[in-house]
N, CA and C atoms as a LAMMPS dump frame, in Angstrom:
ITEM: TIMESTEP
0
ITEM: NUMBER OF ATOMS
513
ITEM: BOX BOUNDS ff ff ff
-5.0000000000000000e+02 5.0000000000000000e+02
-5.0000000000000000e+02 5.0000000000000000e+02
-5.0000000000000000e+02 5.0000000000000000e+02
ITEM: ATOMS id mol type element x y z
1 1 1 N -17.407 0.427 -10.6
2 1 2 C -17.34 0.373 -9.147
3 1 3 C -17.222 1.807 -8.622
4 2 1 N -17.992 1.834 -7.758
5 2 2 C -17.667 3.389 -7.259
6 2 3 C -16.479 3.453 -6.071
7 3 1 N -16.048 5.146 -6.028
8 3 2 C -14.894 5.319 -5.991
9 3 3 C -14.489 4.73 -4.077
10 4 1 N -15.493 4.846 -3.283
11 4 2 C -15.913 5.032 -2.406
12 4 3 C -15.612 2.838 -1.964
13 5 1 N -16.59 2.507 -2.819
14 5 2 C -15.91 0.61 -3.332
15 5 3 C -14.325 0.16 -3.246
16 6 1 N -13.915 0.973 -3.792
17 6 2 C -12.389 0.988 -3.912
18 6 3 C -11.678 1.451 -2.484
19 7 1 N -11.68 2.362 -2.219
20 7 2 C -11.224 2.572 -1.34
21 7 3 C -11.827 1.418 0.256
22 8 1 N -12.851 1.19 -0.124
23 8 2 C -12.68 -0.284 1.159
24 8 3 C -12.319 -1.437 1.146
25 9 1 N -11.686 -1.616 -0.663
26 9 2 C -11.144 -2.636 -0.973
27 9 3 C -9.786 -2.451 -0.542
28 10 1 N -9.065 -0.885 -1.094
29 10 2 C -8.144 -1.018 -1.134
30 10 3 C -7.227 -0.58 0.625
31 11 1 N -8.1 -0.65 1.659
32 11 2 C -7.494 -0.048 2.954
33 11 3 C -6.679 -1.48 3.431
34 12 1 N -7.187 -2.317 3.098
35 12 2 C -6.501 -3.511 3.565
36 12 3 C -5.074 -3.433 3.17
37 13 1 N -3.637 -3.426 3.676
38 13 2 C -2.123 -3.11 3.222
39 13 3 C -2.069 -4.128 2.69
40 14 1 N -2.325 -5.485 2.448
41 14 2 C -1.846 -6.467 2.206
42 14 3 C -2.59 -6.523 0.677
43 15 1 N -3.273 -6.41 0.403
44 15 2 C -3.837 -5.549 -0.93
45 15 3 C -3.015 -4.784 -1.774
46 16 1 N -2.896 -3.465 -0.895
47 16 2 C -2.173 -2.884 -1.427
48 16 3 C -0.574 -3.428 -1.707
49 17 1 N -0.087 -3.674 -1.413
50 17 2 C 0.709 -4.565 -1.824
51 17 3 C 1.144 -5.637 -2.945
52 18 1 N -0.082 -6.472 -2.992
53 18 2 C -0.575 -6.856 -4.289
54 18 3 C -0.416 -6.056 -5.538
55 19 1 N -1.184 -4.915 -4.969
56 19 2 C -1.306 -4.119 -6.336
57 19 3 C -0.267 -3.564 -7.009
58 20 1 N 0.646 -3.037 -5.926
59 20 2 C 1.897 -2.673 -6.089
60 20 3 C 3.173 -3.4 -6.904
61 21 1 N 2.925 -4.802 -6.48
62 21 2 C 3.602 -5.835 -7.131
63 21 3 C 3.082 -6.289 -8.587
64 22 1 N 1.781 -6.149 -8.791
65 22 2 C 1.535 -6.078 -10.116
66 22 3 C 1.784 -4.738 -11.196
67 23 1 N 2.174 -3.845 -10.717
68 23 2 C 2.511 -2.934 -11.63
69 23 3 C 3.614 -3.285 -12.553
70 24 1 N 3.858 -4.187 -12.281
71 24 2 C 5.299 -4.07 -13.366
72 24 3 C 4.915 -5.341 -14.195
73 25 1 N 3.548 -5.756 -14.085
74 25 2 C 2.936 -6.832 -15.223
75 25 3 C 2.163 -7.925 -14.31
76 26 1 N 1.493 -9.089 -15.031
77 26 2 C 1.028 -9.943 -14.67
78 26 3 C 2.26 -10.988 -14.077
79 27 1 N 1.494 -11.766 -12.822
80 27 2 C 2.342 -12.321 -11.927
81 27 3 C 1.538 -13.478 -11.278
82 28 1 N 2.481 -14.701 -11.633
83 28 2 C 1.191 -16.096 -11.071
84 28 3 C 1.125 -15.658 -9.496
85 29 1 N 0.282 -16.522 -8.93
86 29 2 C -0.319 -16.06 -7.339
87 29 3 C 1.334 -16.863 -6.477
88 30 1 N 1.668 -17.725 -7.365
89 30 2 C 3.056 -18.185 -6.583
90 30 3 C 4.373 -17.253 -6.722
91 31 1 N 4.384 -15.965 -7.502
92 31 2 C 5.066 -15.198 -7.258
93 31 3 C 4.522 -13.999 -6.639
94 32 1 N 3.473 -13.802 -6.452
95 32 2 C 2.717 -12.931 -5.593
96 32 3 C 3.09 -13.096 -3.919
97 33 1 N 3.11 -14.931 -3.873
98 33 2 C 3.16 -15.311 -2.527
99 33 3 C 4.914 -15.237 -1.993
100 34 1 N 6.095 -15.03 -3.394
101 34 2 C 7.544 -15.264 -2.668
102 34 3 C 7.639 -13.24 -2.538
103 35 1 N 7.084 -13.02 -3.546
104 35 2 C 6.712 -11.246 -3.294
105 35 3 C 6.776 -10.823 -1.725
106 36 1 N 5.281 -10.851 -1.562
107 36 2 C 4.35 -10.251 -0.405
108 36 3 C 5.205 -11.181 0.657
109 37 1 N 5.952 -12.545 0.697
110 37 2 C 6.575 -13.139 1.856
111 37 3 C 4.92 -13.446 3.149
112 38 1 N 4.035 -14.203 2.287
113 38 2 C 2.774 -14.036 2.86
114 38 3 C 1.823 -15.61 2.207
115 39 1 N 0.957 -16.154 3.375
116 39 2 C 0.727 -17.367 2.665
117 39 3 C -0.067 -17.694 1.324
118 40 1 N -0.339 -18.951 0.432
119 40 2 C -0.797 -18.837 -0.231
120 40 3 C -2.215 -18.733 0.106
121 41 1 N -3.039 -18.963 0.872
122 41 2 C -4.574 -18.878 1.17
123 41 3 C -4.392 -17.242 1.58
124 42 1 N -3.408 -16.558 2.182
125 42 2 C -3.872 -14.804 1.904
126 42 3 C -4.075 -14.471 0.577
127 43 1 N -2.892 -14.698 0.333
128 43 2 C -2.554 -14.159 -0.785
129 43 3 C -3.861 -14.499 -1.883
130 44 1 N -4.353 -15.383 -2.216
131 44 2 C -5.343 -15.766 -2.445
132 44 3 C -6.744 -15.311 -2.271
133 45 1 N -6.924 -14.987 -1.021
134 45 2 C -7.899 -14.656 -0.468
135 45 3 C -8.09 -12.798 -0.569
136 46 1 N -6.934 -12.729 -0.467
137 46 2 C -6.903 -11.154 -1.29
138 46 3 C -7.158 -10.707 -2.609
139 47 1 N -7.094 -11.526 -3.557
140 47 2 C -6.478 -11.615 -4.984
141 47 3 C -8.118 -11.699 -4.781
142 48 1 N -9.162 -12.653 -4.325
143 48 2 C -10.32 -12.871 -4.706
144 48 3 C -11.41 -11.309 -4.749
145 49 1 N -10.676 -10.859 -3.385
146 49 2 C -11.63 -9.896 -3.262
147 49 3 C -11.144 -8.701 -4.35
148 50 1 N -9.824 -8.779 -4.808
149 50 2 C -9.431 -7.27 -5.653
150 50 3 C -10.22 -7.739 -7.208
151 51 1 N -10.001 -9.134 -7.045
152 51 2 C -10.66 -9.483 -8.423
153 51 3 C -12.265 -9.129 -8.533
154 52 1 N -13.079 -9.542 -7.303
155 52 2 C -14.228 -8.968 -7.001
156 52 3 C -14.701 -7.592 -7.325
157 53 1 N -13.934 -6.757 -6.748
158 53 2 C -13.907 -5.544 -7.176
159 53 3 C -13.701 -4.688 -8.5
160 54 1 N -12.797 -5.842 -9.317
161 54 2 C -12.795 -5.352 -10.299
162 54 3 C -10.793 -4.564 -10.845
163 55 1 N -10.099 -4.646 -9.772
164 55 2 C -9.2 -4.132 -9.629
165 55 3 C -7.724 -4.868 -10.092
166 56 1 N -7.788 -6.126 -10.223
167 56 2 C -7.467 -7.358 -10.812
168 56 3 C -8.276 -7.991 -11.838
169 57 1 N -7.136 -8.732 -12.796
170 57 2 C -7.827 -9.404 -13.752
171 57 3 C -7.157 -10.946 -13.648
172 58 1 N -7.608 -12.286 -14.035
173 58 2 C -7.159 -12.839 -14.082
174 58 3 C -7.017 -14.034 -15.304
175 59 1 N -6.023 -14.812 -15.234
176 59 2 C -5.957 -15.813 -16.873
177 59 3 C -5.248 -17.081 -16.535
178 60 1 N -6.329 -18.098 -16.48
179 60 2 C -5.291 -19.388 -16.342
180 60 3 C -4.664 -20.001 -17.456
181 61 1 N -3.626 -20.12 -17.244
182 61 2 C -2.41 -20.933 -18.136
183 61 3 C -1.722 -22.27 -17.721
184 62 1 N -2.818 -23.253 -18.11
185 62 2 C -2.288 -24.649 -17.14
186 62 3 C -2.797 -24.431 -16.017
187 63 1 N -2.062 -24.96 -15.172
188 63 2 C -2.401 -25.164 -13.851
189 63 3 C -2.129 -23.608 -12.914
190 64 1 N -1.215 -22.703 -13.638
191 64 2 C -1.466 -21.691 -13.126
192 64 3 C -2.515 -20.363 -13.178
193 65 1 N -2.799 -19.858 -12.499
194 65 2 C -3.122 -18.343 -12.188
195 65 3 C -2.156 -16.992 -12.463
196 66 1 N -2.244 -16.528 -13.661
197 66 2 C -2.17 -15.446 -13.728
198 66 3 C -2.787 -13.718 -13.214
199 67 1 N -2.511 -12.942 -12.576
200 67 2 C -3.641 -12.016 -12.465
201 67 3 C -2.556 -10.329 -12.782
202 68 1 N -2.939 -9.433 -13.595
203 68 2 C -2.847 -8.162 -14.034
204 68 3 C -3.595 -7.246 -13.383
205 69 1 N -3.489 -6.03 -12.948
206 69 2 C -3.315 -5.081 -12.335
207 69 3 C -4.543 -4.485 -13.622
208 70 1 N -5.79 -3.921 -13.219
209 70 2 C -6.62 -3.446 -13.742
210 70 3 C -6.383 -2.013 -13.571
211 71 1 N -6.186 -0.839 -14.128
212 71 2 C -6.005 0.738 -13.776
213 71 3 C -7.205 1.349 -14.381
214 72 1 N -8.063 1.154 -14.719
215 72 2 C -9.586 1.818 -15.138
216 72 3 C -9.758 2.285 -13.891
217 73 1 N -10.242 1.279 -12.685
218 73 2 C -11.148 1.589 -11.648
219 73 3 C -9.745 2.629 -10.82
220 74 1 N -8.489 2.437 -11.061
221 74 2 C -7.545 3.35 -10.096
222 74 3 C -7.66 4.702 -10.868
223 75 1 N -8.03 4.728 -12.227
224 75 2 C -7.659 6.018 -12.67
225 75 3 C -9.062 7.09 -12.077
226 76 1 N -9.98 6.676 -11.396
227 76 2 C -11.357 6.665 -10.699
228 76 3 C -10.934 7.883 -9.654
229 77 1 N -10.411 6.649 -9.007
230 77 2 C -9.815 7.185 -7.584
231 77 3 C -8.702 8.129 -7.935
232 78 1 N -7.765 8.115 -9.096
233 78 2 C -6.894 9.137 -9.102
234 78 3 C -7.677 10.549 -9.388
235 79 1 N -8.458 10.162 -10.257
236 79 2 C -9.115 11.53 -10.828
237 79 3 C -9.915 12.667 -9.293
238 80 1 N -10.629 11.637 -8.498
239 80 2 C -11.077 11.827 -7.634
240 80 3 C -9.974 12.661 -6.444
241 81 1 N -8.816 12.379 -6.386
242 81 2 C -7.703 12.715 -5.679
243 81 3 C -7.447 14.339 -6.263
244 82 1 N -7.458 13.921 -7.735
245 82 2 C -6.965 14.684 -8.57
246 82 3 C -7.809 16.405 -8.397
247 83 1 N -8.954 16.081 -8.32
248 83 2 C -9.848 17.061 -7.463
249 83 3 C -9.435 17.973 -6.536
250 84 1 N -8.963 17.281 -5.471
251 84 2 C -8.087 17.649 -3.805
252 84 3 C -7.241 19.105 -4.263
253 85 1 N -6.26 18.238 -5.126
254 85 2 C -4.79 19.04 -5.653
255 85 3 C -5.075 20.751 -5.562
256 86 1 N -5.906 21.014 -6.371
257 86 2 C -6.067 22.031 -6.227
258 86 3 C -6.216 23.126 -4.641
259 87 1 N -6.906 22.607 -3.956
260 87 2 C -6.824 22.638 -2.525
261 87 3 C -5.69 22.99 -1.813
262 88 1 N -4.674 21.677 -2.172
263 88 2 C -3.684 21.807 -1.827
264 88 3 C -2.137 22.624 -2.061
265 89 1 N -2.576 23.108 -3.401
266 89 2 C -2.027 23.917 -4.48
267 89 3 C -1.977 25.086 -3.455
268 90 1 N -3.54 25.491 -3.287
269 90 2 C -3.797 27.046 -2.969
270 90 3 C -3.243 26.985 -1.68
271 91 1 N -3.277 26.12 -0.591
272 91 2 C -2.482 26.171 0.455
273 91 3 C -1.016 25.925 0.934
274 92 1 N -0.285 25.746 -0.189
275 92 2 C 1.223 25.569 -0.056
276 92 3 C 1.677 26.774 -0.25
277 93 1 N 0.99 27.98 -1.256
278 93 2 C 2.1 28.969 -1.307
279 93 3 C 2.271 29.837 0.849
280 94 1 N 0.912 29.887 1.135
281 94 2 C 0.906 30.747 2.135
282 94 3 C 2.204 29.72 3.022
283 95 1 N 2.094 28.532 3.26
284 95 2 C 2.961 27.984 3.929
285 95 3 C 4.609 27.813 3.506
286 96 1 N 4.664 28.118 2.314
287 96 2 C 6.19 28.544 1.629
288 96 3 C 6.548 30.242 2.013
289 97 1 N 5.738 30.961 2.28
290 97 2 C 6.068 32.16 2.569
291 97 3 C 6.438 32.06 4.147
292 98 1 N 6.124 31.153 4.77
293 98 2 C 6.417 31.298 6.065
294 98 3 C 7.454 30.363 6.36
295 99 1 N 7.795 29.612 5.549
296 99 2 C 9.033 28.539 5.657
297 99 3 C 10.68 29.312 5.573
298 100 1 N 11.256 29.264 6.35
299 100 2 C 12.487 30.181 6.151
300 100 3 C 12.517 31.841 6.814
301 101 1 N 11.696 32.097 7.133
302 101 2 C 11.178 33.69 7.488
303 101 3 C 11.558 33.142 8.577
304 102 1 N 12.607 34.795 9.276
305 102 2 C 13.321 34.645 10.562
306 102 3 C 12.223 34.078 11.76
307 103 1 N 12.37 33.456 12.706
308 103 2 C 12.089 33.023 13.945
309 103 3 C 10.568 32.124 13.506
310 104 1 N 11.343 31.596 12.121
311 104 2 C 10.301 30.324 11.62
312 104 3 C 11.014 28.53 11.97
313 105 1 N 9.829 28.019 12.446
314 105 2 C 10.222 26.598 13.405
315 105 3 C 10.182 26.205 11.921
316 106 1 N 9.847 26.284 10.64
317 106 2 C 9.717 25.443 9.238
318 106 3 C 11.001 25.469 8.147
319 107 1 N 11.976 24.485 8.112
320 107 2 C 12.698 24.66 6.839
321 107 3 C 12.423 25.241 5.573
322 108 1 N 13.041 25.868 4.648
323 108 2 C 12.686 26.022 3.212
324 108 3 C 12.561 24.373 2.708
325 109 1 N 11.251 24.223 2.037
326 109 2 C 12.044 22.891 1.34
327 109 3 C 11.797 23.145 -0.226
328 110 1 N 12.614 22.161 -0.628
329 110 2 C 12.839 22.206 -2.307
330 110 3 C 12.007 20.791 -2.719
331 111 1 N 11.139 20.093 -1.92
332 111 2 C 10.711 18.758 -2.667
333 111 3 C 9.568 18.863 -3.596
334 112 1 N 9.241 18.226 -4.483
335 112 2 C 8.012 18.517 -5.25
336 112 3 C 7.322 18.312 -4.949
337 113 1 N 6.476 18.787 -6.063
338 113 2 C 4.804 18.859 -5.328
339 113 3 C 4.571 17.218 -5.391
340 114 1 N 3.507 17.304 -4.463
341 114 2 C 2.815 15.674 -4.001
342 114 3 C 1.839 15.451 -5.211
343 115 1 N 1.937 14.374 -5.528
344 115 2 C 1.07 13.476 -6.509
345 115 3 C 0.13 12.38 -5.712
346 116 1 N -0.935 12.296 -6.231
347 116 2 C -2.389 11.793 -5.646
348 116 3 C -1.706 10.251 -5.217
349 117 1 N -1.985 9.363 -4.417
350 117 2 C -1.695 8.056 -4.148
351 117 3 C -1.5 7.366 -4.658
352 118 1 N -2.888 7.641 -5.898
353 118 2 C -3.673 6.308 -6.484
354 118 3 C -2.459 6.391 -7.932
355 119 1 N -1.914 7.416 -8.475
356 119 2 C -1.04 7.681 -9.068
357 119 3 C 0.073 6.787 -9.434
358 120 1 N 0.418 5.979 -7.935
359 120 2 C 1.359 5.219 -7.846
360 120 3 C 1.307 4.082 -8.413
361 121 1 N 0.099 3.766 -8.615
362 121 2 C -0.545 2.455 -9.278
363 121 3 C -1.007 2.675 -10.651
364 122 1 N -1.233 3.795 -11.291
365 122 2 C -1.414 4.073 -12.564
366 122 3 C -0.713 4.373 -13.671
367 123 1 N 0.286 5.399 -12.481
368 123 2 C 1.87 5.643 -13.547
369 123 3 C 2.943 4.159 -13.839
370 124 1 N 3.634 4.149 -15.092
371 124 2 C 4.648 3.219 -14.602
372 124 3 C 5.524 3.55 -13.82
373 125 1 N 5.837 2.255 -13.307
374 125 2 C 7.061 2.096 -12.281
375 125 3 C 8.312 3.192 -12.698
376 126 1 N 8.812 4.232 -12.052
377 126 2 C 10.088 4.485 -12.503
378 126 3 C 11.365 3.953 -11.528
379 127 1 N 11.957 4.215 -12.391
380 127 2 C 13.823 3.692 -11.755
381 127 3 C 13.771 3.903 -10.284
382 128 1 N 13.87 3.228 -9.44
383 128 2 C 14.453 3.1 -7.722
384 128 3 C 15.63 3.794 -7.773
385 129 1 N 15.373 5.269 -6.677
386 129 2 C 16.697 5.31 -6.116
387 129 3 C 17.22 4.413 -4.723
388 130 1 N 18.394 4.467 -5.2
389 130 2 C 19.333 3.691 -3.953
390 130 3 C 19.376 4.707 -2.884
391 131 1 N 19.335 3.65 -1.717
392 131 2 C 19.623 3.972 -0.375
393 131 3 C 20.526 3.493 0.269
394 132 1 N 21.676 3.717 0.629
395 132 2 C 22.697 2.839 1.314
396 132 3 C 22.966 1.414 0.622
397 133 1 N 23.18 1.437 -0.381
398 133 2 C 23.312 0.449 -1.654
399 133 3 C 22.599 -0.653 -1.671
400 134 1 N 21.283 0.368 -1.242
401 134 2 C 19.741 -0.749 -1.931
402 134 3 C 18.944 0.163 -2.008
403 135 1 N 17.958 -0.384 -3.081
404 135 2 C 17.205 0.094 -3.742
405 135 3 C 15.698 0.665 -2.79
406 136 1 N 15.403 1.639 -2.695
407 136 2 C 14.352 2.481 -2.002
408 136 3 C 13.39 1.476 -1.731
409 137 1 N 12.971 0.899 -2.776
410 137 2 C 11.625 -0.258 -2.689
411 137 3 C 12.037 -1.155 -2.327
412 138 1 N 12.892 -1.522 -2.006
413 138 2 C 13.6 -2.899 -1.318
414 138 3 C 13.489 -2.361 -0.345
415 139 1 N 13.704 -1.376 0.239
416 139 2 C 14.067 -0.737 1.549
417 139 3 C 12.599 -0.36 2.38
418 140 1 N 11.733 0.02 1.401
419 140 2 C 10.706 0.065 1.802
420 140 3 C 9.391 -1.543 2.028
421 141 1 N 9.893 -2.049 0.912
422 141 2 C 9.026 -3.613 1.134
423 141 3 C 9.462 -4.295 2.569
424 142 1 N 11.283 -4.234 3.092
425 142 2 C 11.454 -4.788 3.988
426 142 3 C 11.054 -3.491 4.655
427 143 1 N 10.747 -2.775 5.76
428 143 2 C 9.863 -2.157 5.999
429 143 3 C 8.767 -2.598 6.546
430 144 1 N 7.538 -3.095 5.175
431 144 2 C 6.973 -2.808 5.32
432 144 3 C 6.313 -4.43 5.947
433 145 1 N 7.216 -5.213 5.57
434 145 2 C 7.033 -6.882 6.088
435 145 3 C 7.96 -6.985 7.49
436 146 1 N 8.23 -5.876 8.002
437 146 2 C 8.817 -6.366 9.395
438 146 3 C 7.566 -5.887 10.132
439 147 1 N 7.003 -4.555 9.654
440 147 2 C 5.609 -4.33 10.553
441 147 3 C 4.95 -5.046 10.119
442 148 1 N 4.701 -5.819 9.55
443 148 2 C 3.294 -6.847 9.05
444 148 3 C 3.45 -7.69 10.492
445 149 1 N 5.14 -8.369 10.507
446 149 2 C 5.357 -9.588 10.985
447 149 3 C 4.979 -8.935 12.582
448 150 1 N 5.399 -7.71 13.045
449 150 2 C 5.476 -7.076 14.281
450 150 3 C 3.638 -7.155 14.482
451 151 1 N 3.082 -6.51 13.494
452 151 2 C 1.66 -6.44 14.117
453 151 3 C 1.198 -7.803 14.631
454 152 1 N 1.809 -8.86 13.251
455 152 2 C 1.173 -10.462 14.146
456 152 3 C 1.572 -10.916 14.673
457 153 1 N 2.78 -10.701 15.294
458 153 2 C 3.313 -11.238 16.838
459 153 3 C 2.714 -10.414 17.82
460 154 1 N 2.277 -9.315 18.069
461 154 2 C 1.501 -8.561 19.012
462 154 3 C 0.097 -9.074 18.909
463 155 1 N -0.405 -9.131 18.188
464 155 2 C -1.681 -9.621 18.179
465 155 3 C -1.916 -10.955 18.211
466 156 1 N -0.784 -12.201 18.332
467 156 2 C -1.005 -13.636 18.446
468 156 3 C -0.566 -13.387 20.202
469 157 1 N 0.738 -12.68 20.737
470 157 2 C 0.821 -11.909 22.165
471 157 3 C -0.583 -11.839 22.671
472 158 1 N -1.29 -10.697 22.107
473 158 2 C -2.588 -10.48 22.453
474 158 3 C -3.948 -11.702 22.642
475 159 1 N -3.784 -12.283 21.995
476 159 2 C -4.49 -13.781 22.073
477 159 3 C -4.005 -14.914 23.485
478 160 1 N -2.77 -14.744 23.275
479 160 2 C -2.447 -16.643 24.113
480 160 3 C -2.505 -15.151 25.537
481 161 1 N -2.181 -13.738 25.662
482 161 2 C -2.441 -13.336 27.191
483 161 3 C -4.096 -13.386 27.277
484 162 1 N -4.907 -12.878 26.47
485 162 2 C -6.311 -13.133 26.782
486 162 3 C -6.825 -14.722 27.019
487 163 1 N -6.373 -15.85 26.629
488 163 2 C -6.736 -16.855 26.613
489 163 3 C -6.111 -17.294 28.244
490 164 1 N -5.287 -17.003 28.928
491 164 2 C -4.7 -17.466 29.809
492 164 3 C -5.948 -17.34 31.29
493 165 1 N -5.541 -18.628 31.986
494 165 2 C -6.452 -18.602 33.157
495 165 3 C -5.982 -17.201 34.031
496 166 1 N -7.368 -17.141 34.363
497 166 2 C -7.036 -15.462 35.422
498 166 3 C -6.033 -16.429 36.843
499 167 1 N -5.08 -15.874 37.066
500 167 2 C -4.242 -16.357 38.409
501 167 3 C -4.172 -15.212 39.419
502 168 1 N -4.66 -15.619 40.13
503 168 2 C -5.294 -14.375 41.523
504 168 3 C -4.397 -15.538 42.55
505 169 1 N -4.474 -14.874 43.855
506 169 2 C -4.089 -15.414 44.838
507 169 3 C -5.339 -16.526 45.913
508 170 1 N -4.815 -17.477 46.336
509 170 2 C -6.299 -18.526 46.8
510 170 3 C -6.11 -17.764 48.318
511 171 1 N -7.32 -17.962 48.653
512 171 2 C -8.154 -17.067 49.82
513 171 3 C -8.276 -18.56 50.677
């Protein structure tokens, strides 16, 4: 699949997500669905197209669906990222020289260097740090399912006000 494939598979968040949740192994589509907190026909309907792509694998066992996290086609896109780095390499020192220098609006910072996206899905999972005595990815999944839920209450908002009779004043 080309790299270019992937990336229009993978812009959809609810995807990504998926994918994310399979990193730590194969997972029937009914733990995909208490995961993602998302129905089974998405969830589903997502799973079809990553499988399409090539980005998912899947294995029935009984009546269930299994599906595994394919990293061939991510290591694609990492390599492709992996390209960038350099880029970005050569432009951090000039901006570290100016970080901290008197009547500079930029902190010194000490964080490491940035790793490609696709990375996140290729490397294993490491250890969660805690945040206020929960775990970063907990912190970030809820996050990231309150904007899910926020976008589709604005956009079901957006529906029943467009659907409504125009009410003008009678002449």
């Amino acid at each position: 699949m080309v790299v270019d494939d992937i990336f229009a598979v993978i812009a959809e968040p609810t995807r990504r997500e998926i994918l994310s949740a399979l990193r730590s192994g194969d997972k029937a589509v009914g733990e995909l669905v208490e995961d993602l907190q998302a129905s089974q026909p998405t969830v589903s309907k997502h799973l079809r197209v990553l499988r399409e792509a090539g980005l998912v694998t899947m294995r029935a066992q009984g009546q269930k669906r299994y599906y595994s996290l394919e990293r061939e086609p991510l290591r694609a896109v990492q390599e492709w990222l992996g390209g960038l780095a350099p880029v970005a390499s050569q432009a951090r020192p000039a901006r570290q020289q100016t970080a901290g220098a008197p009547g500079s609006r930029v902190a010194p910072s000490s964080a490491p260097a940035v790793q490609p996206a696709a990375a996140a899905f290729v490397q294993p999972e490491a250890d969660h740090a805690e945040v206020g005595g929960l775990e970063a990815g907990t912190v970030a999944n809820t996050g990231q399912h309150l904007g899910r839920a926020a976008s589709r209450a604005a956009t079901r908002a957006a529906e029943v006000f467009a659907n409504l009779p125009k009410l003008g004043r009678k002449k």
